[in-house]
Residue, then its C-alpha position, 0 to 999 in steps of 0.5 A: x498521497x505523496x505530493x510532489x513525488x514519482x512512481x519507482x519499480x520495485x519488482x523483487x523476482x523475475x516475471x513480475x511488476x510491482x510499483x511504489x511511490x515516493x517523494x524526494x525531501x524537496x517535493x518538487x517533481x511536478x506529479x502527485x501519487x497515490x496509492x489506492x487500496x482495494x480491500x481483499x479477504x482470504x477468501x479471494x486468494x481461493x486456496x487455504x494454503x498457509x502462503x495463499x497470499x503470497x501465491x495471489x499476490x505473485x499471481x497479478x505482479x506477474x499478470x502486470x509484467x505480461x500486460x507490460x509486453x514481458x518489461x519491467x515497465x508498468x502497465x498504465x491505464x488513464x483513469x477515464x479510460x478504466x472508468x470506461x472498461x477500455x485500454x489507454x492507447x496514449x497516456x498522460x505524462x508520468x513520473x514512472x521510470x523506466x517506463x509506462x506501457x499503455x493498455x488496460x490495467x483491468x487485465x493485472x486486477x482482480x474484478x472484485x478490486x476493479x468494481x471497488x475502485x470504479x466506485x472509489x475513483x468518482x468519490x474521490x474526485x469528489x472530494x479531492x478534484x482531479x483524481x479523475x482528471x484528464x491527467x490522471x493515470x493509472x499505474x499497476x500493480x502496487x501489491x504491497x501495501x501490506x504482507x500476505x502472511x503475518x508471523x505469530x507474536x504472543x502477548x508480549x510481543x515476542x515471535x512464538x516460535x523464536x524468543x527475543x525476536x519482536x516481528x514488527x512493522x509491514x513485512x511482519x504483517x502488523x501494518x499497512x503504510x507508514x503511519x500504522x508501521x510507526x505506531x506498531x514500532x512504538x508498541x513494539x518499542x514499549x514491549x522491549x522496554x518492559x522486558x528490561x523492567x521499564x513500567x507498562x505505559x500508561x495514558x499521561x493526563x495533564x492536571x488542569x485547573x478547574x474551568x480548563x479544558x482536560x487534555x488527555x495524551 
């Protein structure tokens, strides 16, 4: 959830639309966003070609650039009108530039991913009020949330195949967003410290009187 912030185009080849979301420092946009994740396997990408992934994620940014009329707008949908399985003809306003184009999202998603997030959306507004809103909207395709292909690191963290290299992070294939990037950077980080003759890191327990409460870091 980024409150306060705008939906950015972030398309990196021709034919195809990929959004994102941000916040500025100050957090003062008037929207909030949100990115939802539907969980895919390796069975959906329905190749075992070593970049099935790849190929399937292409395969719905392009399907998101044709629902956008062949723009680099992004295809939009009102969360009320995809609860329903119909296409938006007016849209709530939105933080996304260039534009947002009105139709059905259903049309750049999977059905698997459809199904998930119909059963998600209602949960959620339970939980959090307004994501199924009248103001609530629908903006796709958000397709990299995390690599289609993860490089091989051996156990010390090093590229198998290209020693001294440490792949790391959401572009190696190691996290999904930014708080599991981060960690995978601190793991990352220990690994280079050890190959310099640091110490493997150990857990830091503070000592604490009897009676106290035990604190493990």
């Amino acid at each position: 959830m980024c409150p306060g912030g705008e939906v950015i185009q972030c398309a990196s080849e021709p034919g195809g639309v990929v959004v994102n979301g941000m916040s500025n420092a100050r957090r003062d946009s008037g929207f909030a966003n949100s990115g939802l994740v539907a969980k895919v396997n390796t069975s959906d990408f329905g190749s075992d070609h070593l970049l099935a992934g790849m190929y399937f994620q292409r395969k719905w940014e392009q399907a998101a650039f044709r629902a956008a009329g062949g723009t680099y707008g992004a295809p939009a949908t009102s969360v009320q009108d995809f609860l329903r399985g119909r296409a938006s003809g007016n849209l709530p306003p939105t933080s996304f530039r260039p534009f947002a184009v009105p139709g059905d999202v259903g049309t750049c998603l999977p059905g698997f991913v459809q199904e998930q997030l119909r059963g998600a959306l209602p949960e959620f507004d339970r939980k959090i009020h307004g994501f199924t809103s009248r103001q609530a909207l629908l903006l796709a395709i958000e397709s990299r949330t995390s690599s289609p292909v993860q490089m091989i690191r051996g156990e010390d963290g090093q590229s198998v195949s290209h020693p001294g290299l440490y792949p790391c992070g959401e572009g190696a294939g190691f996290a999904g967003g930014i708080t599991s990037a981060a960690v995978d950077g601190i793991r990352v980080a220990e690994w280079i410290a050890q190959t310099c003759g640091a110490p493997p890191f150990l857990p830091f327990q503070r000592n604490v009187k009897a009676g106290d409460y035990a604190t493990e870091y």
